[in-house]
C-alpha positions in Angstrom: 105.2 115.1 128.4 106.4 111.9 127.3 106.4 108.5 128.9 109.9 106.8 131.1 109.4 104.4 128.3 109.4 106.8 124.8 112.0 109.1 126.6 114.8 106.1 127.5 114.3 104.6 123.8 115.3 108.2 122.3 118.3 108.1 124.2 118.4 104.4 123.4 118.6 105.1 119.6 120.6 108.3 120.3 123.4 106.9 121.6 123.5 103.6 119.3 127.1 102.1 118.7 128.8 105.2 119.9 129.8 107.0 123.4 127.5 110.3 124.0 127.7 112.7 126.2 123.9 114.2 127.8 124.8 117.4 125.7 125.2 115.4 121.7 122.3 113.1 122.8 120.0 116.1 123.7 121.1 117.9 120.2 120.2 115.0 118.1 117.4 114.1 120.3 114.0 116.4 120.7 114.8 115.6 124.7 115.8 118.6 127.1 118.7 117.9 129.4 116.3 116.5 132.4 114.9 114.4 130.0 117.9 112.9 128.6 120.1 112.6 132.2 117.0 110.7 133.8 116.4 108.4 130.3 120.3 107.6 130.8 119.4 107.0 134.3 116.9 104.5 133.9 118.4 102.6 130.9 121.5 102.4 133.7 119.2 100.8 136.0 117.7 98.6 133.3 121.3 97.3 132.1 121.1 99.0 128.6 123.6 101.6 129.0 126.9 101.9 130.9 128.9 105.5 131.8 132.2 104.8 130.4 133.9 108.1 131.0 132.3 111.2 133.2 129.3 111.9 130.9 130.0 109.2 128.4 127.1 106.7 127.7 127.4 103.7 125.8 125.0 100.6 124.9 125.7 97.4 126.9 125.4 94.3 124.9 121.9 94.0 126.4 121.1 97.3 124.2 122.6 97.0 121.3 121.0 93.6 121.0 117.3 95.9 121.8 118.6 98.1 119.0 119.8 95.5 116.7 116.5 93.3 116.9 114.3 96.3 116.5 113.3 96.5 119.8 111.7 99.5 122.1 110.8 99.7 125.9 106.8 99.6 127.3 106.3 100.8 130.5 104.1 98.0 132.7 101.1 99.3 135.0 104.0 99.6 137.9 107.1 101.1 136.3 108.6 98.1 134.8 109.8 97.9 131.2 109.1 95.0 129.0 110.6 94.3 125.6 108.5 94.7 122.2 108.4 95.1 118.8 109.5 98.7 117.5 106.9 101.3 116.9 105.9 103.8 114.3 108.6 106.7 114.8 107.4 109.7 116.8 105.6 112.4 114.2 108.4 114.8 114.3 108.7 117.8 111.8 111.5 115.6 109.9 109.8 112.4 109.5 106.6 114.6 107.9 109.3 116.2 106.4 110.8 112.4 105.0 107.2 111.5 104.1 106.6 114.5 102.0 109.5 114.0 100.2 108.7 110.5 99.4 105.2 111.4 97.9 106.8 114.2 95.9 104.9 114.1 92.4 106.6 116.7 90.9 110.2 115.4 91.6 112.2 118.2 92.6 111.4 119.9 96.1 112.6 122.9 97.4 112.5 123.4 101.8 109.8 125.5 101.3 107.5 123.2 99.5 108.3 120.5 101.8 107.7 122.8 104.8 104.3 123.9 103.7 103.3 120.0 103.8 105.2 119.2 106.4 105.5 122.2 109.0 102.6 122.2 112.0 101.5 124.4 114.5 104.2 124.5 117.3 107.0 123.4 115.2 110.2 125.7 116.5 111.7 127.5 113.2 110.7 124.7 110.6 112.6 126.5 107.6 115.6 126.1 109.7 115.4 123.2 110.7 114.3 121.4 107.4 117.2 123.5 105.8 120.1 121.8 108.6 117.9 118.4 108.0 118.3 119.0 103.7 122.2 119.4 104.2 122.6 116.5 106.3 121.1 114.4 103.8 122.8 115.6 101.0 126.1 115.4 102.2 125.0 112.1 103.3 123.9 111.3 99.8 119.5 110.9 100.3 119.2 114.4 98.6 120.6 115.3 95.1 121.1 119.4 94.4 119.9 120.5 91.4 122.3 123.0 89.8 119.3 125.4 89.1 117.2 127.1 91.5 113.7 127.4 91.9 113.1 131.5 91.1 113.1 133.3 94.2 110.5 135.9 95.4 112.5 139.0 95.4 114.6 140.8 92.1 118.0 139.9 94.1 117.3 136.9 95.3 119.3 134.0 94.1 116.3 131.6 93.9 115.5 128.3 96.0 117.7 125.8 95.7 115.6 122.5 94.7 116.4 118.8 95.6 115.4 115.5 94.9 115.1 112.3 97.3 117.5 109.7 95.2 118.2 107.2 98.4 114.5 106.3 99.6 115.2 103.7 101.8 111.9 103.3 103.2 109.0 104.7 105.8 111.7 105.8 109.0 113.5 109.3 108.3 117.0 108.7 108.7 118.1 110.3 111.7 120.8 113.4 112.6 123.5 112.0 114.9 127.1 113.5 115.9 126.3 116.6 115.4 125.6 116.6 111.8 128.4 114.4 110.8 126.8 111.1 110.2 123.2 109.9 109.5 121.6 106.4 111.2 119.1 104.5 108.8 116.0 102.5 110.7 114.9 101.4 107.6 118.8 99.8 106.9 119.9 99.6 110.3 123.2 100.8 108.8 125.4 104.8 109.8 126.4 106.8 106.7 128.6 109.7 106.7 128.3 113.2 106.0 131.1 113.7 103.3 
Protein backbone atom coordinates (compact mmCIF):
# COMPACT_ATOMS: atom_id res chain seq x y z
CA UNK A 1 0.00 0.00 0.00
CA UNK A 2 1.31 3.30 -0.72
CA UNK A 3 1.94 6.27 1.49
CA UNK A 4 -0.97 9.66 1.81
CA UNK A 5 2.16 11.28 0.47
CA UNK A 6 3.09 9.03 -2.93
CA UNK A 7 -0.77 8.55 -3.51
CA UNK A 8 -1.71 12.64 -3.53
CA UNK A 9 1.46 13.36 -5.76
CA UNK A 10 0.08 10.72 -8.47
CA UNK A 11 -3.01 12.56 -8.55
CA UNK A 12 -0.97 15.63 -8.22
CA UNK A 13 0.87 14.87 -11.55
CA UNK A 14 -2.31 13.31 -13.02
CA UNK A 15 -4.29 16.06 -13.06
CA UNK A 16 -1.48 18.68 -14.05
CA UNK A 17 -2.88 21.88 -16.05
CA UNK A 18 -6.09 20.25 -16.87
CA UNK A 19 -9.65 19.43 -15.05
CA UNK A 20 -10.04 15.44 -14.24
CA UNK A 21 -12.48 13.64 -13.23
CA UNK A 22 -11.68 10.48 -10.34
CA UNK A 23 -12.45 8.14 -13.29
CA UNK A 24 -9.42 9.80 -16.22
CA UNK A 25 -7.12 10.26 -13.12
CA UNK A 26 -7.50 6.61 -12.01
CA UNK A 27 -6.98 5.36 -15.89
CA UNK A 28 -3.81 7.25 -16.35
CA UNK A 29 -2.83 6.68 -12.76
CA UNK A 30 -1.86 2.97 -11.26
CA UNK A 31 -4.39 4.29 -8.27
CA UNK A 32 -7.83 2.52 -7.73
CA UNK A 33 -10.83 4.76 -7.28
CA UNK A 34 -10.39 4.84 -3.13
CA UNK A 35 -7.09 5.74 -3.76
CA UNK A 36 -7.54 8.52 -6.13
CA UNK A 37 -11.06 10.21 -4.33
CA UNK A 38 -9.10 10.23 -0.88
CA UNK A 39 -5.54 11.71 -2.73
CA UNK A 40 -8.02 14.45 -4.16
CA UNK A 41 -9.24 14.71 -0.78
CA UNK A 42 -6.22 15.46 0.89
CA UNK A 43 -4.57 17.66 -1.71
CA UNK A 44 -8.20 19.68 -1.16
CA UNK A 45 -7.33 19.98 2.41
CA UNK A 46 -3.73 20.86 1.61
CA UNK A 47 -4.85 23.75 -0.92
CA UNK A 48 -3.38 22.02 -4.12
CA UNK A 49 -6.43 21.08 -5.80
CA UNK A 50 -9.88 22.73 -6.09
CA UNK A 51 -13.33 20.80 -7.45
CA UNK A 52 -14.38 23.02 -10.15
CA UNK A 53 -17.37 21.11 -11.49
CA UNK A 54 -19.03 17.80 -9.67
CA UNK A 55 -16.03 15.48 -10.10
CA UNK A 56 -13.72 17.99 -11.74
CA UNK A 57 -10.34 18.57 -10.08
CA UNK A 58 -8.03 21.10 -11.02
CA UNK A 59 -4.48 22.42 -9.52
CA UNK A 60 -4.60 25.65 -7.48
CA UNK A 61 -1.84 28.02 -8.02
CA UNK A 62 -0.30 26.51 -4.94
CA UNK A 63 -0.01 23.14 -7.14
CA UNK A 64 0.90 23.99 -10.15
CA UNK A 65 3.76 26.03 -8.66
CA UNK A 66 4.59 22.21 -6.64
CA UNK A 67 4.46 20.87 -10.20
CA UNK A 68 6.16 23.48 -11.98
CA UNK A 69 9.23 23.67 -9.41
CA UNK A 70 9.54 19.97 -9.40
CA UNK A 71 8.15 19.42 -6.26
CA UNK A 72 6.52 16.19 -4.38
CA UNK A 73 4.74 15.84 -0.93
CA UNK A 74 6.61 13.95 2.42
CA UNK A 75 4.49 12.84 4.83
CA UNK A 76 5.91 14.18 8.55
CA UNK A 77 5.91 11.65 11.69
CA UNK A 78 2.12 13.15 12.35
CA UNK A 79 0.36 13.39 8.95
CA UNK A 80 1.64 16.61 7.88
CA UNK A 81 3.04 17.24 4.36
CA UNK A 82 6.12 19.13 3.73
CA UNK A 83 7.47 20.29 0.42
CA UNK A 84 10.81 18.65 -1.27
CA UNK A 85 12.63 18.00 -4.05
CA UNK A 86 11.08 15.50 -6.69
CA UNK A 87 11.98 11.86 -6.45
CA UNK A 88 13.06 9.03 -8.61
CA UNK A 89 9.64 8.02 -10.53
CA UNK A 90 7.89 4.94 -9.10
CA UNK A 91 9.35 1.57 -10.89
CA UNK A 92 6.42 1.00 -12.94
CA UNK A 93 6.30 -1.61 -15.91
CA UNK A 94 6.63 1.65 -18.35
CA UNK A 95 9.43 3.44 -16.86
CA UNK A 96 11.53 -0.23 -17.07
CA UNK A 97 9.91 -0.31 -20.17
CA UNK A 98 11.44 3.65 -21.06
CA UNK A 99 14.76 2.46 -19.56
CA UNK A 100 15.09 -0.46 -21.79
CA UNK A 101 14.40 1.31 -24.64
CA UNK A 102 17.06 3.85 -23.90
CA UNK A 103 19.86 1.13 -23.43
CA UNK A 104 18.66 -0.57 -26.66
CA UNK A 105 22.12 -1.74 -28.46
CA UNK A 106 20.65 -3.05 -31.24
CA UNK A 107 18.51 -0.05 -32.25
CA UNK A 108 15.23 -1.33 -33.26
CA UNK A 109 12.92 -2.94 -30.49
CA UNK A 110 10.04 -4.81 -30.92
CA UNK A 111 7.29 -4.97 -27.46
CA UNK A 112 8.36 -8.17 -27.01
CA UNK A 113 12.03 -7.59 -26.59
CA UNK A 114 11.27 -4.70 -24.46
CA UNK A 115 8.89 -6.77 -22.29
CA UNK A 116 11.33 -9.57 -21.68
CA UNK A 117 13.67 -6.80 -20.01
CA UNK A 118 11.18 -4.95 -18.76
CA UNK A 119 8.09 -7.11 -17.61
CA UNK A 120 8.25 -8.46 -13.67
CA UNK A 121 6.52 -10.76 -11.69
CA UNK A 122 2.99 -9.21 -10.88
CA UNK A 123 2.86 -7.01 -13.87
CA UNK A 124 -1.03 -7.21 -15.08
CA UNK A 125 -0.94 -8.13 -19.05
CA UNK A 126 2.56 -6.52 -19.78
CA UNK A 127 2.31 -7.18 -23.72
CA UNK A 128 -0.79 -5.16 -23.51
CA UNK A 129 0.10 -2.69 -21.81
CA UNK A 130 3.61 -1.94 -23.46
CA UNK A 131 1.68 -2.34 -26.80
CA UNK A 132 -1.18 0.81 -25.66
CA UNK A 133 2.25 2.44 -24.06
CA UNK A 134 4.24 1.91 -27.84
CA UNK A 135 1.15 3.66 -29.69
CA UNK A 136 0.97 6.52 -27.44
CA UNK A 137 4.44 7.30 -28.01
CA UNK A 138 4.44 6.95 -31.55
CA UNK A 139 1.59 8.97 -32.28
CA UNK A 140 3.14 11.28 -29.93
CA UNK A 141 6.34 11.15 -31.90
CA UNK A 142 9.12 9.18 -29.05
CA UNK A 143 8.78 5.94 -31.25
CA UNK A 144 9.49 5.66 -35.03
CA UNK A 145 7.76 2.44 -36.90
CA UNK A 146 9.80 0.67 -39.04
CA UNK A 147 8.10 -0.33 -42.26
CA UNK A 148 9.42 -3.92 -41.85
CA UNK A 149 8.56 -6.32 -39.19
CA UNK A 150 10.50 -8.39 -37.12
CA UNK A 151 9.51 -12.30 -38.53
CA UNK A 152 6.83 -13.58 -36.53
CA UNK A 153 6.66 -17.10 -34.86
CA UNK A 154 3.94 -18.67 -36.83
CA UNK A 155 3.72 -19.29 -41.07
CA UNK A 156 0.66 -16.66 -41.03
CA UNK A 157 1.79 -14.37 -38.88
CA UNK A 158 2.49 -10.88 -40.13
CA UNK A 159 5.65 -10.52 -38.01
CA UNK A 160 6.47 -7.92 -35.09
CA UNK A 161 6.33 -4.66 -35.77
CA UNK A 162 9.79 -3.08 -34.61
CA UNK A 163 10.48 0.57 -33.28
CA UNK A 164 13.04 2.80 -32.42
CA UNK A 165 13.19 5.48 -29.52
CA UNK A 166 14.11 8.82 -31.76
CA UNK A 167 12.83 11.56 -28.87
CA UNK A 168 14.99 10.40 -25.76
CA UNK A 169 14.41 13.15 -23.64
CA UNK A 170 15.85 11.85 -20.63
CA UNK A 171 15.62 9.30 -17.38
CA UNK A 172 11.49 10.03 -16.54
CA UNK A 173 9.09 7.91 -18.99
CA UNK A 174 6.80 10.32 -20.45
CA UNK A 175 3.57 9.69 -18.98
CA UNK A 176 -0.15 8.52 -20.58
CA UNK A 177 -2.71 11.29 -19.84
CA UNK A 178 -6.41 11.99 -21.37
CA UNK A 179 -6.93 8.90 -22.17
CA UNK A 180 -4.32 8.30 -24.65
CA UNK A 181 -4.58 11.60 -26.41
CA UNK A 182 -1.68 13.51 -25.18
CA UNK A 183 1.71 12.60 -23.42
CA UNK A 184 3.32 14.84 -20.30
CA UNK A 185 7.31 14.98 -20.34
CA UNK A 186 9.04 15.17 -16.63
CA UNK A 187 12.14 15.37 -18.20
CA UNK A 188 10.75 18.71 -20.40
CA UNK A 189 8.08 19.65 -18.22
CA UNK A 190 6.22 20.26 -21.53
CA UNK A 191 2.35 18.13 -23.01
CA UNK A 192 2.67 16.76 -26.58
CA UNK A 193 -0.12 15.43 -28.45
CA UNK A 194 -1.07 12.17 -29.88
CA UNK A 195 -1.61 13.10 -33.64
Amino acid sequence: MQGNAKIQLAVLEAIGKQCLTIDQIEEVTELNRRQVSDGAAGLITRGHVERIDRGCFQLTESGEHCIDQGMVLNSGPFGSLKIARRADQRETLRLRAWKAMRMDINGTFTVDDIALTAAREGDKNPIDNLQKYFRVLHKAGYLFLSPKRAAGTKPTSPGFKRYRLIRDTGEHAPVVRKKGTEVFDHNLREVFPCE
